[in-house]
N, CA, C and O of each residue as an XYZ file, in Angstrom:
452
protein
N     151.424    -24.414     97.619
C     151.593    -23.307     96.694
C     150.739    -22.148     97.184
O     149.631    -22.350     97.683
N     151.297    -20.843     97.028
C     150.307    -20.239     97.531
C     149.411    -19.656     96.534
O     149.546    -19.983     95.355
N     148.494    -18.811     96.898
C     147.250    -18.539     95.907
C     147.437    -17.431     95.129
O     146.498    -17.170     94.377
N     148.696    -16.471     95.090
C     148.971    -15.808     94.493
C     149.222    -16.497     93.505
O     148.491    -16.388     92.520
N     150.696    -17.699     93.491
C     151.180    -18.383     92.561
C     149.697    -19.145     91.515
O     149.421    -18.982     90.327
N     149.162    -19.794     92.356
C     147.745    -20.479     91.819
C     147.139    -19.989     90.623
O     147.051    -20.514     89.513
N     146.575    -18.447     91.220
C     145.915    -17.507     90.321
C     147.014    -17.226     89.208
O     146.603    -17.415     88.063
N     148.416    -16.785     89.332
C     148.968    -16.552     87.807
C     148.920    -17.948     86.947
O     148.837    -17.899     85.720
N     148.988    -19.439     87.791
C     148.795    -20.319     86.638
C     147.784    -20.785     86.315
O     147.767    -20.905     85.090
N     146.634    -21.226     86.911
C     145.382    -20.936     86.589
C     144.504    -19.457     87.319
O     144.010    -19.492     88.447
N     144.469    -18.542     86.638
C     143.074    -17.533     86.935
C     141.605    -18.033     86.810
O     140.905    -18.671     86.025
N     141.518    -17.399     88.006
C     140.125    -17.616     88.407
C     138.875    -17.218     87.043
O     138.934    -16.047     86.668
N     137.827    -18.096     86.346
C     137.458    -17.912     85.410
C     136.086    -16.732     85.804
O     135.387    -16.450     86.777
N     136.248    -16.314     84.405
C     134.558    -15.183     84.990
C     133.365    -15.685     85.767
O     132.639    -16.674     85.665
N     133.439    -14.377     86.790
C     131.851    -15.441     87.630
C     130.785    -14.842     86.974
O     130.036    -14.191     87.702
N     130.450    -14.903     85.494
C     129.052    -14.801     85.193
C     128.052    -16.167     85.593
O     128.650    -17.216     85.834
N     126.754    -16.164     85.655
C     125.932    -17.292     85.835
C     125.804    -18.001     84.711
O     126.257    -17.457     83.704
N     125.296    -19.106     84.582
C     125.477    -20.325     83.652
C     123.929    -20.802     83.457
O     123.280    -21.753     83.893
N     123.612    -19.603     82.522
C     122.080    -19.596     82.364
C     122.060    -20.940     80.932
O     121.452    -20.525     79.945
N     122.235    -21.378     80.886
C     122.002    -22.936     79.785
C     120.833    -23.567     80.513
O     120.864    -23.747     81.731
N     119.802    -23.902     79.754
C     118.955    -24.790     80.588
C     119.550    -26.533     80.896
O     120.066    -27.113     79.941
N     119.465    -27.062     81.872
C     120.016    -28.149     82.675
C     119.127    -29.211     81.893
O     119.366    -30.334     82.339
N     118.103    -29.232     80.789
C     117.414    -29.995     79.982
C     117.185    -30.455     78.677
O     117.893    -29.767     77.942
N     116.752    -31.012     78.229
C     116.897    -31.507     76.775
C     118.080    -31.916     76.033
O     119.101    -32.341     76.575
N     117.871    -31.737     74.414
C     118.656    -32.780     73.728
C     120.268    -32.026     73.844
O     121.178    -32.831     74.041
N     120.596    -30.795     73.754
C     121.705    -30.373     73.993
C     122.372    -30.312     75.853
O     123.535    -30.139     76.220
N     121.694    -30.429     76.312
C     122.050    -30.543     77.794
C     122.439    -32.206     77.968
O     123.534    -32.566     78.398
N     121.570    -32.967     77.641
C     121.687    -34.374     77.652
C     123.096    -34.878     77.204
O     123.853    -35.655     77.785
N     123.259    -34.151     75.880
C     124.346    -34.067     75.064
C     125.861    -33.908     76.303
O     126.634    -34.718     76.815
N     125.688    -32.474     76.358
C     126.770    -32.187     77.257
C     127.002    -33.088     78.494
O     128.131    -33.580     78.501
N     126.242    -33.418     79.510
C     125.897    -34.465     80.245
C     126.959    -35.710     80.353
O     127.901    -35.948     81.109
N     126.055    -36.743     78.672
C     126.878    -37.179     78.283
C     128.461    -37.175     78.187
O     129.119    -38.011     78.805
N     128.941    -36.383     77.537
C     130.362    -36.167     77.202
C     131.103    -35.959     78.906
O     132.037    -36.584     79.409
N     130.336    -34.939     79.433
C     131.146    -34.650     80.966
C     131.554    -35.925     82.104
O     132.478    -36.107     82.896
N     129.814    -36.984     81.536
C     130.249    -38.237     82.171
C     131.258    -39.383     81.555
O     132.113    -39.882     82.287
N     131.149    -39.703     80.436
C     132.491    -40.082     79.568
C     133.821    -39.911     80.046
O     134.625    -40.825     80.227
N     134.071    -38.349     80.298
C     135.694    -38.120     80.419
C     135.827    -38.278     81.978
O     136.905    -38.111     82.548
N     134.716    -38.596     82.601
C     135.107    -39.049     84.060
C     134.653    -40.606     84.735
O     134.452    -40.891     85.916
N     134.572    -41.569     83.370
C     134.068    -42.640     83.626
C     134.976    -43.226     84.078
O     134.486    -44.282     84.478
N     136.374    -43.230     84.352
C     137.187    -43.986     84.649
C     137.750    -43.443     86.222
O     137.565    -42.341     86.738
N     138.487    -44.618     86.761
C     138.451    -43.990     88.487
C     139.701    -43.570     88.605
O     139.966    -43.689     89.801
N     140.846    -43.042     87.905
C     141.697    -42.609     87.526
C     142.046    -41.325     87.408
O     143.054    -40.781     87.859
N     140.901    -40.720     86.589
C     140.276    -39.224     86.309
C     139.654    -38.769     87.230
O     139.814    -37.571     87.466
N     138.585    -39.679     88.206
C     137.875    -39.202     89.207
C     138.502    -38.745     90.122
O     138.316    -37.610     90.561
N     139.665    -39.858     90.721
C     141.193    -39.468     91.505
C     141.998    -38.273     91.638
O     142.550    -37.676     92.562
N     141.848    -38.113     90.197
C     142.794    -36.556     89.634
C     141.636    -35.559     89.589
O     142.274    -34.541     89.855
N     140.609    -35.226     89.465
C     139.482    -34.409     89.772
C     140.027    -34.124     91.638
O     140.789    -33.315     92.168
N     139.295    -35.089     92.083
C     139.522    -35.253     93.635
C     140.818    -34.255     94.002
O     140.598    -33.211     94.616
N     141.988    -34.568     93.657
C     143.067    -34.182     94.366
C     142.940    -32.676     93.612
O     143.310    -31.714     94.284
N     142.506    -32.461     92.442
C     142.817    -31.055     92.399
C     141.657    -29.906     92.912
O     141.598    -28.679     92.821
N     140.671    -31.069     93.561
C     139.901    -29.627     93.853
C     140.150    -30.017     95.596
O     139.465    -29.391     96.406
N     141.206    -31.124     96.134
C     141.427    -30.496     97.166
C     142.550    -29.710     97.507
O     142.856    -29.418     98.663
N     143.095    -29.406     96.596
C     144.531    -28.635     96.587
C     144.326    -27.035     96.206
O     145.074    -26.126     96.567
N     143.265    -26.920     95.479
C     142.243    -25.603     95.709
C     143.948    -25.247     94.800
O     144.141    -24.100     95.202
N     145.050    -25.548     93.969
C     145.948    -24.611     93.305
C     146.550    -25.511     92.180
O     145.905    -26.466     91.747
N     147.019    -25.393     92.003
C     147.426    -25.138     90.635
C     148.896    -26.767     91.114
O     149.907    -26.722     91.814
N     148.343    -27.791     90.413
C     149.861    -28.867     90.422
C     150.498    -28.898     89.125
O     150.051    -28.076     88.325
N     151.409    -29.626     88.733
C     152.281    -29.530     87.807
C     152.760    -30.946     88.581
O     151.940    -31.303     89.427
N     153.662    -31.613     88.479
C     154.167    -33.047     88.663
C     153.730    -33.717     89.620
O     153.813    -34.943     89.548
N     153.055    -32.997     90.953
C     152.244    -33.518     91.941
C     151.860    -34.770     91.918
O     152.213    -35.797     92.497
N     150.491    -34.286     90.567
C     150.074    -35.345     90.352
C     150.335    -36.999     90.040
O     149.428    -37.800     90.270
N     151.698    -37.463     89.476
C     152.056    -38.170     89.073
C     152.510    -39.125     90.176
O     152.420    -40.342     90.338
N     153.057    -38.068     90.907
C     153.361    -38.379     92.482
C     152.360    -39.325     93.186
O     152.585    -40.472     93.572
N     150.980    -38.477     93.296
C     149.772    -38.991     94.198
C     149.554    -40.290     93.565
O     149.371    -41.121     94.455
N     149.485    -40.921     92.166
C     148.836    -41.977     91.647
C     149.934    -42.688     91.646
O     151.070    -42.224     91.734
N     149.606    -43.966     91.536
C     150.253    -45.391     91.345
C     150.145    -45.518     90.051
O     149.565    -46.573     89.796
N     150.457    -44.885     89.037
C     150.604    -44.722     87.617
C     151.579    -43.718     86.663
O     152.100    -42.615     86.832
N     151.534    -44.752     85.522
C     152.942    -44.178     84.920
C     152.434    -42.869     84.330
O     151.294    -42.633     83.928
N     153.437    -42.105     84.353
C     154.049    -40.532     83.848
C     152.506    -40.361     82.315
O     151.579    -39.575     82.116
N     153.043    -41.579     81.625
C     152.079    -41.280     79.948
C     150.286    -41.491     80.593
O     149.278    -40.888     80.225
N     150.419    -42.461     81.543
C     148.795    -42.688     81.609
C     148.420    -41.599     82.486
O     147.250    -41.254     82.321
N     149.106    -40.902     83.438
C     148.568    -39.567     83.853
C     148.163    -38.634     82.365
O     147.179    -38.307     81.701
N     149.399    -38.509     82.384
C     149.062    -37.724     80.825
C     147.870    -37.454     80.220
O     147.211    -36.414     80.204
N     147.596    -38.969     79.518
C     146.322    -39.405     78.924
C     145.353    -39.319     79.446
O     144.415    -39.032     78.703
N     145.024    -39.506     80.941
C     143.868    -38.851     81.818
C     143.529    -37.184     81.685
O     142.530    -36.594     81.273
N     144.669    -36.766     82.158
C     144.762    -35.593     82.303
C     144.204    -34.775     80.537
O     143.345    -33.895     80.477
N     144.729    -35.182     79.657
C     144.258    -34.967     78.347
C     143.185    -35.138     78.122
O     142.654    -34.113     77.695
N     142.348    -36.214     78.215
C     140.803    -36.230     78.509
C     140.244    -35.227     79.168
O     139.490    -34.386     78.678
N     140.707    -35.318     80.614
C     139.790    -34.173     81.455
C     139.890    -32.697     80.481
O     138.907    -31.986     80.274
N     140.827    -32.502     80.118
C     141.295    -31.295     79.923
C     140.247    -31.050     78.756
O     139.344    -30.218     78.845
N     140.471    -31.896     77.603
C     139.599    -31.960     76.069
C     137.699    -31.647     76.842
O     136.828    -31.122     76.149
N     137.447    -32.095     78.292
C     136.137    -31.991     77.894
C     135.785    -30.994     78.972
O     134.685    -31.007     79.525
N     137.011    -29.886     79.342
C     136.806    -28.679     79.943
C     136.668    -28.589     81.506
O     135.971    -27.762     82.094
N     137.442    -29.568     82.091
C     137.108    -30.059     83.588
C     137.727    -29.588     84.539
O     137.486    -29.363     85.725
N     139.443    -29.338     83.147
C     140.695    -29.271     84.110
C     140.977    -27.597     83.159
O     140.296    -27.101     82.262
N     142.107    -27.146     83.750
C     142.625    -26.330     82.946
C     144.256    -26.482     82.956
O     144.783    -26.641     84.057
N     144.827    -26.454     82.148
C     146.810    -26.938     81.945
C     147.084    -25.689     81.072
O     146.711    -25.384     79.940
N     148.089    -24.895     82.255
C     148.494    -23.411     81.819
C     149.671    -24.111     81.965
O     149.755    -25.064     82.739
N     151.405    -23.374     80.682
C     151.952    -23.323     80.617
C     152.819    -22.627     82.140
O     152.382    -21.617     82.692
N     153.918    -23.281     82.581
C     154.543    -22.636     83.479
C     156.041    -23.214     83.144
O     156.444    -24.303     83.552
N     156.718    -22.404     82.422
C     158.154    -22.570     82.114
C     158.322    -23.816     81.069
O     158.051    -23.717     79.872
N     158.851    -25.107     81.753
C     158.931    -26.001     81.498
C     158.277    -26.955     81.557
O     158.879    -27.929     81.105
N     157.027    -27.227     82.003
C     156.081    -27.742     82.866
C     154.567    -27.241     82.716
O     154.517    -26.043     82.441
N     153.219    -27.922     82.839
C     152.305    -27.796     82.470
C     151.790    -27.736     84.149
O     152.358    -28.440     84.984
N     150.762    -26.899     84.483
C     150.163    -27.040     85.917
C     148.302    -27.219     85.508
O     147.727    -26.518     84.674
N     147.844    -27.985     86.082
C     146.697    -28.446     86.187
C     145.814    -27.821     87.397
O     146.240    -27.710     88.546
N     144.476    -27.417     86.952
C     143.509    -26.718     87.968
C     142.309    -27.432     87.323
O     142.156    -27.682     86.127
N     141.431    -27.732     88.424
C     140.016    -27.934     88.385
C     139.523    -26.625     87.263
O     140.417    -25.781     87.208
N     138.591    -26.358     86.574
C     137.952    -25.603     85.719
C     136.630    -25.714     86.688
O     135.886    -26.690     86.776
N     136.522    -24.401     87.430
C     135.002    -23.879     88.095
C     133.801    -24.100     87.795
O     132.809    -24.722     88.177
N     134.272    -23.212     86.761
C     132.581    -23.227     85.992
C     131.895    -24.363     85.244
O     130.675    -24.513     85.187
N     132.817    -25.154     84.674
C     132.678    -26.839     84.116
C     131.930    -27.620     84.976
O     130.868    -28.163     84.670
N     132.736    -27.708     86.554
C     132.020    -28.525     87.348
C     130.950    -28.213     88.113
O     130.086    -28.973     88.549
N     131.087    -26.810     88.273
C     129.674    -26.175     88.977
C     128.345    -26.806     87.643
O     127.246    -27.201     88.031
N     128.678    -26.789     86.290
C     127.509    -27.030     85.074
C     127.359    -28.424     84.928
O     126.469    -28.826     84.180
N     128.508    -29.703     85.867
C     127.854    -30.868     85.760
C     127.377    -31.481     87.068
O     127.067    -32.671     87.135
N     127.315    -30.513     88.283
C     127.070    -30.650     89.357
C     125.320    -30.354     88.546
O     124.545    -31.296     88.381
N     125.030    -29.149     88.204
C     123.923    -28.654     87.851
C     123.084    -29.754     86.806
O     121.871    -29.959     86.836
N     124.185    -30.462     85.783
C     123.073    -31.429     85.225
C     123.284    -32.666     85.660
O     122.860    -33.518     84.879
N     123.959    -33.212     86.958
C     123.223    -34.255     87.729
C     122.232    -33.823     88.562
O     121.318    -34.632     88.724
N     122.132    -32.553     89.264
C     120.881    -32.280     89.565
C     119.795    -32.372     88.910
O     118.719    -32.735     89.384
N     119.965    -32.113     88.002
C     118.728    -32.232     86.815
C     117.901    -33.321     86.773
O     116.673    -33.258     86.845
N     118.675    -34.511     86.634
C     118.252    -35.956     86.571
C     117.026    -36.066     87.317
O     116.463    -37.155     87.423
């Protein structure tokens, strides 16, 4: 896909900095939840492939895994609920992107640890 197409279905999110401190009971919090919706190796899979595709999939995915149509779904619904992925409308069809700034903030609170 090219990156024109990419950017109209997921846009690139604001590059402000992500001044949250990486500590305490609300960081811990968030932490938490970010590791939850990627505890399973399913989700980790679908993370993986969309940040090496650097664009925007839509049925791809279903393709790459050895899993049915609903349990993508249900992955994909997780990631999405805890801000990982992003699923923009495109016609008939939903397209899936890594969410930037999400993973740059749990890259930042496993650093923390």
């Amino acid at each position: 896909m090219k990156r024109e197409a990419a950017e109209a279905c997921c846009p690139p999110p604001a590059g402000k900095p992500d001044l949250r401190p990486i500590e305490g009971a609300e960081a811990d919090e968030e932490l938490a939840t970010l590791c939850k919706a990627i505890g399973h190796p399913a989700r980790v899979q679908i993370l993986r492939l969309l940040v090496s595709k650097e664009a925007c999939i839509c049925g791809d995915i279903v393709e790459e895994l050895p899993l049915a149509q609903s349990t993508v779904s249900q992955h994909l619904k997780v990631l999405k609920e805890a801000g990982l992925i992003r699923g923009d409308v495109d016609g008939p069809r939903v397209c899936y992107c890594i969410e930037p700034r999400t993973l740059r903030r749990l890259k930042a609170l496993i650093g923390g640890l």
